[in-house]
C-alpha positions in Angstrom: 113.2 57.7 -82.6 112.6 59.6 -86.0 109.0 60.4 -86.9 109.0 58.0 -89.5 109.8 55.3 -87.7 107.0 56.2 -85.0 104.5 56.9 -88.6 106.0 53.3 -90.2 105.5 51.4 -86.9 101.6 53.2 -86.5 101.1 51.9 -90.2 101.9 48.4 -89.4 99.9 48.4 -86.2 96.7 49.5 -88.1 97.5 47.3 -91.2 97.8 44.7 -88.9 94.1 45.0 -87.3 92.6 45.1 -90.8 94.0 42.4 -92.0 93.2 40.6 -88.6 89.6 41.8 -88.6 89.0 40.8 -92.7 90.6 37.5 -92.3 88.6 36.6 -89.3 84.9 38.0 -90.9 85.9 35.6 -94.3 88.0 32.7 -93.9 86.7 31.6 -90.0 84.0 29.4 -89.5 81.9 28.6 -86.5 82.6 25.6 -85.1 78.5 23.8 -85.6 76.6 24.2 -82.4 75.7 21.2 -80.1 72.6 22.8 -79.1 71.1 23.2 -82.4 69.4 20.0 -82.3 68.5 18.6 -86.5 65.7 16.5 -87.9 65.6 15.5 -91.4 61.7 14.9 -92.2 61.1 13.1 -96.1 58.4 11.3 -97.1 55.3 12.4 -99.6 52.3 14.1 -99.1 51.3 13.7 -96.0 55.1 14.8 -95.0 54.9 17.4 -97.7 51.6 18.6 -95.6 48.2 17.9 -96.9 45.8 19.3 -94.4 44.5 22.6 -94.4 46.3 25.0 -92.1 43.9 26.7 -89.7 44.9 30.2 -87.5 45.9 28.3 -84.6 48.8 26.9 -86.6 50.3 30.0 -86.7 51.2 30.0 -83.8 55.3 30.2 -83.5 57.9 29.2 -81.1 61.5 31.1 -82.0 63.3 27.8 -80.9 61.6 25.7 -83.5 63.7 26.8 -87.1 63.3 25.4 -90.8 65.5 25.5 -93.4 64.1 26.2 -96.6 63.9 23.2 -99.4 62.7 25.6 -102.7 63.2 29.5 -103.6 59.5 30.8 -102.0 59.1 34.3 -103.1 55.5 34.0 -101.5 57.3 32.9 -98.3 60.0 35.4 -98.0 62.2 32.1 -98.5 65.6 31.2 -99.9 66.6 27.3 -100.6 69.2 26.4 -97.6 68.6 29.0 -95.9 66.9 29.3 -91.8 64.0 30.6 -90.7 61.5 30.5 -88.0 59.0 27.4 -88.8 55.5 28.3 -89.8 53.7 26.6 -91.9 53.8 25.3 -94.7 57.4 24.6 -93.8 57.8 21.5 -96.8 57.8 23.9 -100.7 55.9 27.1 -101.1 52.0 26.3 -101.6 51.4 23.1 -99.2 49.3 22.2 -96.3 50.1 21.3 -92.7 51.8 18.1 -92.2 53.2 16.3 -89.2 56.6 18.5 -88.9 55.1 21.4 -87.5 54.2 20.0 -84.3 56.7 17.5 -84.5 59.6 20.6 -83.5 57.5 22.5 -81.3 56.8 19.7 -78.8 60.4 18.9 -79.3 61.0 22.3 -78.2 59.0 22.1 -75.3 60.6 19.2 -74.2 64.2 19.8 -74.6 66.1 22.1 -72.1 65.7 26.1 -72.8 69.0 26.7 -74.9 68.2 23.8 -77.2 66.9 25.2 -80.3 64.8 22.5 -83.0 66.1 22.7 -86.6 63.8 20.9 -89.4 65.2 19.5 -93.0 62.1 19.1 -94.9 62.3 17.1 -98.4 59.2 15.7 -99.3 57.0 15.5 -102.4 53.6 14.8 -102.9 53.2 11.8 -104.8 56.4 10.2 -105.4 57.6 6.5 -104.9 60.3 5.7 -102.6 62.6 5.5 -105.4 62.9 9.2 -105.8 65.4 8.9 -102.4 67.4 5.9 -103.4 71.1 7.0 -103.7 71.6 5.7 -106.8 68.2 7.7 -108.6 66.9 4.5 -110.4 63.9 7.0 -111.6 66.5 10.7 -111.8 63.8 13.8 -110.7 61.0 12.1 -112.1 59.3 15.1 -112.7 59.4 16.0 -109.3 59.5 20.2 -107.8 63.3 19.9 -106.3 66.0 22.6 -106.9 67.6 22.4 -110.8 70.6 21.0 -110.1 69.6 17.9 -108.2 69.2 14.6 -110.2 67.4 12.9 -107.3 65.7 13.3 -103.9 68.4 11.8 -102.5 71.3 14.3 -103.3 68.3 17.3 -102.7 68.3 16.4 -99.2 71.5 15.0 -98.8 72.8 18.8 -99.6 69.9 21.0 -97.3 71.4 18.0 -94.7 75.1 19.3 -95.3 74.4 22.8 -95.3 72.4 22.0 -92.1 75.7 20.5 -90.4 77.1 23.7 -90.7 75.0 25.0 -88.2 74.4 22.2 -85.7 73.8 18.3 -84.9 71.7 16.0 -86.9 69.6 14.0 -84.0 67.6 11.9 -86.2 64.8 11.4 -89.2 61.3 11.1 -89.6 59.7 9.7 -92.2 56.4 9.2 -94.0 55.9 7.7 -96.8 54.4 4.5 -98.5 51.1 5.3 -100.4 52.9 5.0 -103.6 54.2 1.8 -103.1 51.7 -0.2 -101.4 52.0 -3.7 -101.1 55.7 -3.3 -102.8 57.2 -6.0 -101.0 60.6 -4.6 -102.1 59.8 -1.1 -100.6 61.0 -1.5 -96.8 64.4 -2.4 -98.4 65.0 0.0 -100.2 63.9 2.1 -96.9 66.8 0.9 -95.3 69.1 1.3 -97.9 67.8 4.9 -98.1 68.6 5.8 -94.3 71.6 3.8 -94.0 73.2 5.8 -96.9 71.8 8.7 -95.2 74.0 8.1 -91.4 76.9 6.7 -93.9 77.2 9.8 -96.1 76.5 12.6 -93.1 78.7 10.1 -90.3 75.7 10.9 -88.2 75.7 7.5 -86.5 72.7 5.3 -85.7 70.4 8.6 -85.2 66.7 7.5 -84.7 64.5 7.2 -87.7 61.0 7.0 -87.1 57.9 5.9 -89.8 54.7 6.6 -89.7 51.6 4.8 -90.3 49.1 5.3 -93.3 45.9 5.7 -92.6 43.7 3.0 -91.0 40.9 0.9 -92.9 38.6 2.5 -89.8 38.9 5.7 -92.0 38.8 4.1 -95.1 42.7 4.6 -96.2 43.4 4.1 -99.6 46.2 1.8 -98.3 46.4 0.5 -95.4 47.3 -2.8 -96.9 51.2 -1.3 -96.4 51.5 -0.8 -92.9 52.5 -4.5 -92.0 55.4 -3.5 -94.5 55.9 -0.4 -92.2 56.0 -2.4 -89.2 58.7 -4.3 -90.3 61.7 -2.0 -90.7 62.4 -1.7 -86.5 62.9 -5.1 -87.2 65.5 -5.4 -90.2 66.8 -1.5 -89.5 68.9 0.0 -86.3 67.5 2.2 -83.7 63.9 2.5 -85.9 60.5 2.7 -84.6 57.2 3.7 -86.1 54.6 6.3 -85.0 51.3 4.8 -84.8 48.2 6.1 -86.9 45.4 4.1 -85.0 42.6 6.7 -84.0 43.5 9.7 -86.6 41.0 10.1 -88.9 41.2 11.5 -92.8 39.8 14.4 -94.4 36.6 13.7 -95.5 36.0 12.1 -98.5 39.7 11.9 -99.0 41.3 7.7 -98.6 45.1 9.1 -98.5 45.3 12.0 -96.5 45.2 13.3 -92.4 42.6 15.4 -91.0 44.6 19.0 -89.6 43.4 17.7 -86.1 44.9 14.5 -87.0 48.2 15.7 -88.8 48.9 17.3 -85.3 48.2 14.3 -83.1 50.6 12.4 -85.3 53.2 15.5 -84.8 53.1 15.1 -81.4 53.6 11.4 -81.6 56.6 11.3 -83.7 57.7 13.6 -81.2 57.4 11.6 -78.2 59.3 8.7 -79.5 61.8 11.0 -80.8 62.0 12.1 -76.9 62.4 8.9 -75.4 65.4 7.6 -77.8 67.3 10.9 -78.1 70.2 11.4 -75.7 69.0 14.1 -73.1 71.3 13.0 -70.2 74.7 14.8 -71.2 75.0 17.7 -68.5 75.0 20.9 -70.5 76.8 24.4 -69.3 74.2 26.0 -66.6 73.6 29.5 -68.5 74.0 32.3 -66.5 71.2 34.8 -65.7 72.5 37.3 -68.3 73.3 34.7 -70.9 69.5 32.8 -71.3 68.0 33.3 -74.4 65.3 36.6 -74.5 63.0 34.9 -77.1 60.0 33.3 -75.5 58.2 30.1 -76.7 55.2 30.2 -78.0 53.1 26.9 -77.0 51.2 24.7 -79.1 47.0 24.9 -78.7 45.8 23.7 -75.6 43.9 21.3 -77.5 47.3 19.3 -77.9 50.3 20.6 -76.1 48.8 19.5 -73.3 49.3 15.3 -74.7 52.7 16.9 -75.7 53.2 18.1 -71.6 51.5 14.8 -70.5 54.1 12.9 -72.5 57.2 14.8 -72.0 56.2 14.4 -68.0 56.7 11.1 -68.2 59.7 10.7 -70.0 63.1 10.9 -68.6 63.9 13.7 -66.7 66.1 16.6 -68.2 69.3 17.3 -66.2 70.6 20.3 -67.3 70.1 23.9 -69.4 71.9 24.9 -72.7 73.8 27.7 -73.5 72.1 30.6 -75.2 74.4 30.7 -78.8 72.1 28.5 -80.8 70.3 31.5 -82.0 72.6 33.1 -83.4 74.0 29.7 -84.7 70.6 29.3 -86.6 71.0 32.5 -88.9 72.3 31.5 -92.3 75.8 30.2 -93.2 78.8 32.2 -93.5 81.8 30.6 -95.3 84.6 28.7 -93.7 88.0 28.0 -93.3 91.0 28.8 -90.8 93.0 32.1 -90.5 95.4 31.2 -88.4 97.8 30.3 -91.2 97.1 33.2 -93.2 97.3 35.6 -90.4 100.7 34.5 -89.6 102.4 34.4 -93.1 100.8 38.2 -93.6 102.4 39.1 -90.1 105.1 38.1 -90.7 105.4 39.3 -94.4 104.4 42.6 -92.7 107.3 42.2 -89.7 110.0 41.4 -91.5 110.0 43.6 -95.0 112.9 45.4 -95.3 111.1 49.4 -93.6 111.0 52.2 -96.2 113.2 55.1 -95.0 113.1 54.4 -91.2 116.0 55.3 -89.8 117.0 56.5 -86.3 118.5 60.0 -85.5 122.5 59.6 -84.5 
């Protein structure tokens, strides 16, 4: 065989695993991962997160990830992209709110490969209207990303790109201050989340509401929680998180204490625990595969209602894979190579070679 035909044949080889190795780093896409469990959490203020974070708040757990909502040059943050939830998780300024310990008791109570991802969209203030589909009232003035006319397609995208990554489990929900009394408001609440399952073919996830402060604590309007406690009643696989014993902050009719804010975290959480489905068997990891990061727990002053709670609900049967961290890291683009690859091969293959000949 001449030297050129070894040097062509070496040529095609190596051209071969270049164009393998670019067309697999920019046109695949990872398939989403099953164990990159999502929550979509909307609502105003009190969702947004009200309460003043204290140091014990800080406190992190690597499995509990939140996608950012705004551009938060104070956070280190970039709209739809993940990061490890800390507080404020909802825009770049605000206070605690229910979410935070919402994922990390979901953490604690889902199997060790299961990593929490949270979809925050809520806005101090607004009336439900700002998440109706249709935008009867456009941005009204409200802090979202440019190039959304509505709440609705804001967190309809974050909920897209999120898709990308894993499984959208369910939604929680606060909201109602706004539109007290509206007698109109819980359906357009259902209208709201069943456009939501529709447009992301997420099913009949679990959407939970929660309360609005109690008259004990002198809420501003807790004329609207019989309106709250009808939408298990007139919407699928929907519950509400009760508000009964959490005081405000003082001197202030609308809003959760911080002690309060994570009580009602933890709640939302335990319903969310009881209605998900935990009882698909999951690959057993093996020793080399389990994740390294550890979780950090919630304060003792309430991961251990979190651990009292999670005791008592159905038992889990089996560990995740390890993958979902990787999985939560931000979004590469997508797309098959397969097709690609082989038209190149064979475009490569069966060119007519440039001065290979053999010795006679």
């Amino acid at each position: 065989m001449s030297i050129k035909l070894r040097r062509s044949r070496k040529h095609i080889i190596k051209g071969l695993t270049l164009i393998t190795l670019y067309s697999i780093a920019i046109f695949v896409k990872a398939e989403p991962d099953p164990n990159f469990h999502i929550y979509l959490l909307f609502g105003q203020s009190n969702m947004e997160g009200a309460a003043p974070i204290e140091a014990q708040d800080r406190t992190t757990n690597d499995r509990v990830k939140v996608m950012a909502n705004l551009n938060c040059s104070n956070l280190g943050r970039t709209y739809g992209n993940w990061y490890t939830a800390s507080p404020p998780l909802n825009r770049c300024w605000s206070g605690l709110g229910p979410g935070d310990y919402f994922g990390k008791t979901m953490a604690d109570g889902m199997p060790s490969g299961v990593t929490i991802g949270l979809v925050p969209a809520a806005v101090s203030g607004t009336p439900i209207e700002l998440y109706q589909k249709t935008a009867p009232i456009g941005r009204n003035n409200a802090d979202i990303p440019a190039q959304f006319n509505s709440g609705y397609a804001w967190l309809l995208d974050m909920a897209k790109k999120a898709q990308e990554r894993g499984v959208i489990k369910g939604i929680i929900f606060h909201q109602g201050e706004s539109n007290t009394s509206d007698q109109q408001w819980k359906f357009k609440v259902k209208e709201i989340v069943t456009n939501l399952r529709e447009d992301l073919n997420i099913g009949e996830v679990p959407f939970i509401a929660g309360e609005l402060l109690y008259a004990d604590y002198n809420g501003c309007c807790h004329w609207h929680n019989p309106e709250i406690n009808k939408l298990p009643g007139m919407l699928s696989n929907s519950f509400v998180a009760s508000a009964a014993g959490l005081p405000n902050i003082p001197g202030d009719g609308a809003h959760f204490s911080t002690a309060s804010v994570r009580e009602f975290g933890i709640r939302y959480a335990q319903i969310m625990l009881e209605k998900i489905d935990r009882t698909s068997t999951l690959p057993e990891p093996s020793s080399s595969s389990m994740s390294s990061s550890t979780s950090n727990t919630a304060p003792s002053s309430t991961s251990s209602t979190a651990a009292s709670s999670i005791a008592t609900s159905s038992s889990i049967t089996a560990a995740a894979s390890s993958s979902t961290a990787a999985q939560a890291s931000s979004s590469s683009g997508g797309g098959s190579a397969n097709g690609l690859l082989l038209l190149l091969m064979s475009a490569l293959l069966f060119t007519p070679g440039q001065n290979i000949h053999r010795k006679k």
